[in-house]
C-alpha positions in Angstrom: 104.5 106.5 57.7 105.3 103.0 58.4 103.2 100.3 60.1 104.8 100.8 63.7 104.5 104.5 63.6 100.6 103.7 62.6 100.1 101.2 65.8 101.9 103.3 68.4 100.0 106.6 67.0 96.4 104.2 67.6 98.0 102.7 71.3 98.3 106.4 72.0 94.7 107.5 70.9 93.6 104.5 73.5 95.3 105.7 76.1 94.1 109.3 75.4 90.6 108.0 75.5 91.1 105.7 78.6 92.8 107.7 81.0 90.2 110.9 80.0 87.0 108.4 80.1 88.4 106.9 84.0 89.1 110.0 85.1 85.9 111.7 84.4 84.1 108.5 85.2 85.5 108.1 88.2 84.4 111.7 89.6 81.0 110.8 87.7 80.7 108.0 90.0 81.7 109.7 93.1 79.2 112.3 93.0 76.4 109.7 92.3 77.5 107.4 95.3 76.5 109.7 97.3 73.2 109.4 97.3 72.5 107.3 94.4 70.4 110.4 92.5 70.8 110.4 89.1 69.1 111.9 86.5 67.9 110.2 82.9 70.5 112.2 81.2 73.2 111.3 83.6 72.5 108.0 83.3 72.6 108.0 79.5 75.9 109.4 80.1 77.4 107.4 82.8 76.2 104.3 79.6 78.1 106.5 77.1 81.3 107.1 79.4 81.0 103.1 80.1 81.1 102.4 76.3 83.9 104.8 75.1 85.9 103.0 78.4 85.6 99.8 76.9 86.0 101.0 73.6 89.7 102.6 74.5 90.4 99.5 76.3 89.4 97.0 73.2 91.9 99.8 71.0 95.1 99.6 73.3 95.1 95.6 73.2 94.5 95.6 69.9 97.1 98.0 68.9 99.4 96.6 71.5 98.8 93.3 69.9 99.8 94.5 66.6 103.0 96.5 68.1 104.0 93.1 69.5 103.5 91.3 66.2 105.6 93.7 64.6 108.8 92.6 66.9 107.9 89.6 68.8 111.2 88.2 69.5 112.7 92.1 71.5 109.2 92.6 73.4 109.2 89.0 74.8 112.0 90.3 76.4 110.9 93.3 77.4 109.3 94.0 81.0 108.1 97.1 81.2 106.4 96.1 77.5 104.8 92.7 78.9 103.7 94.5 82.6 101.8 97.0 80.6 100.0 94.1 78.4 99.3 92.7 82.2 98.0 95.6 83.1 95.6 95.7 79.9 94.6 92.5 80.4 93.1 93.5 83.8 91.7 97.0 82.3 89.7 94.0 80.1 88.2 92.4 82.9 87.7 95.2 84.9 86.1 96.7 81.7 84.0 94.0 81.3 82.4 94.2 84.8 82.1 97.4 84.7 80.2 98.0 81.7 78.2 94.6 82.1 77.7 94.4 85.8 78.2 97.4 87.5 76.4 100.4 85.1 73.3 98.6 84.3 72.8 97.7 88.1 72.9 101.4 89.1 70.9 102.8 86.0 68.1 100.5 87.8 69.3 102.3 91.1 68.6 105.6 90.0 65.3 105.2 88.8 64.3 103.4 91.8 62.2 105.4 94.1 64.2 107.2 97.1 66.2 104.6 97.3 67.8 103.9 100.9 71.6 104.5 100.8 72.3 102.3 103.5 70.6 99.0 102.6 72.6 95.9 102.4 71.9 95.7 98.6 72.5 99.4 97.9 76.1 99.3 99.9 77.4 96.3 98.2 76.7 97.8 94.9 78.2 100.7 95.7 81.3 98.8 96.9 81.8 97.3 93.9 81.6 100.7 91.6 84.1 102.3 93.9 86.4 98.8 93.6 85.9 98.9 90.2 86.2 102.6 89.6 89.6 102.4 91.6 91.0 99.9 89.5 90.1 101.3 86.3 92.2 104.5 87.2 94.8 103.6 88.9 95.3 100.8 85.9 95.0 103.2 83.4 97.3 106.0 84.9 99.9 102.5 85.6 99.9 101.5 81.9 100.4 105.3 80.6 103.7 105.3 82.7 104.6 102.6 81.3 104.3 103.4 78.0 106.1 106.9 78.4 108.4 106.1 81.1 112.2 104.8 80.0 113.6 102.8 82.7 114.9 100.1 81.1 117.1 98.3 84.4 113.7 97.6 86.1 112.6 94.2 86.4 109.2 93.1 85.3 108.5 91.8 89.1 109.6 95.0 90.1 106.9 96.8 87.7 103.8 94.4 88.6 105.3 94.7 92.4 104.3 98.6 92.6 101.2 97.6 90.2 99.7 95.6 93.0 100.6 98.0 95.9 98.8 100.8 93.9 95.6 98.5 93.1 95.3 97.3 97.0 95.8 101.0 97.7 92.9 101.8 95.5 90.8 98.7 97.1 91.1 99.9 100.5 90.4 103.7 99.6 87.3 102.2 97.8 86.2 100.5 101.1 87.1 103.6 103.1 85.0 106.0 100.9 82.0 103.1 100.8 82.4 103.8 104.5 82.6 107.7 104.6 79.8 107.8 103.1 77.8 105.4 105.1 78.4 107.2 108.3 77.4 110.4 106.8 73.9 109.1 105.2 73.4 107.5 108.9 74.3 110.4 110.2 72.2 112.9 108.2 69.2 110.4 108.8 69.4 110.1 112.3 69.8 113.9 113.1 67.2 116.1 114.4 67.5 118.4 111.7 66.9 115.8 108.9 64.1 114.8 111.3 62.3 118.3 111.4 62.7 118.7 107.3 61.1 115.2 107.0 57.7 116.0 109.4 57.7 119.4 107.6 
């Protein structure tokens, strides 16, 4: 097996392990945002979901760096080739926030004693997860189409053009669930029923 075969065989193990790790993390995260209840397990592996994330992000530019190495002179001409290495770059620094910023914040979260769902602090946390959640999946999903997809007449404008409607898409169904949810945690606490269980 040559050295080309050996990269593309380790770009595809990334991408196995990124679009699996955003997918589950993402419906991790969703059912934790919620109400921000989480227990010790969970939050172990919400860290270990984080880490294999970053992990299969730190293996596709790595391997993609390698790939381009191996044939620098066609991929520098090649769109789809450099919008997917754009799209990696962000999976970094999206990455990097999220496994930096974002999980440790809401570990402290979860082990914080009922904490209040709508305070100021809680919701712009839980903003920034589901902005940061969005962007890992819909990034990772992007760069897998990329790599399996074979249109060759499409401009490399053209590829980070959809690339940005799909990541503002994501933005504003992360602000919409953020929202969702808000209204049904003020609703739940202001009803009579959630009154009754509370004096009870």
């Amino acid at each position: 097996m040559d050295t080309q075969r050996i990269l593309l065989a380790i770009h595809l193990f990334g991408f196995a392990i990124g679009v699996g790790g955003a997918t589950v993390t993402d419906v991790f995260f969703l059912k934790f945002l919620k109400d921000f209840k989480i227990s010790r397990t969970e939050a172990e592996f919400m860290r270990t979901l984080s880490r294999i994330l970053w992990i299969g992000v730190v293996i596709l530019a790595l391997s993609g760096l390698g790939l381009f190495l191996l044939d620098p002179a066609r991929l520098l001409t090649s769109a789809k080739f450099l919008s997917k290495m754009g799209v990696v770059l962000v999976l970094l620094l999206n990455g990097w926030f999220l496994h930096f910023a974002v999980t440790p914040t809401l570990k402290r979260i979860a082990f914080h004693e009922d904490p209040h769902p709508l305070a100021k602090q809680f919701r712009q946390i839980r903003q920034r997860a589901f902005i940061s959640g969005g962007i890992s999946i819909v990034s990772w999903y992007y760069a897998f189409f990329l790599a399996i997809s074979r249109f060759q007449s499409v401009t490399m404008t053209g590829f980070l053009a959809l690339y940005t409607l799909l990541l503002v898409a994501a933005f504003a169904g992360a602000l919409l669930m953020d929202d969702r949810l808000s209204r049904a945690a003020k609703s739940a606490r202001t009803s009579p029923l959630a009154g009754s269980k509370r004096i009870g």
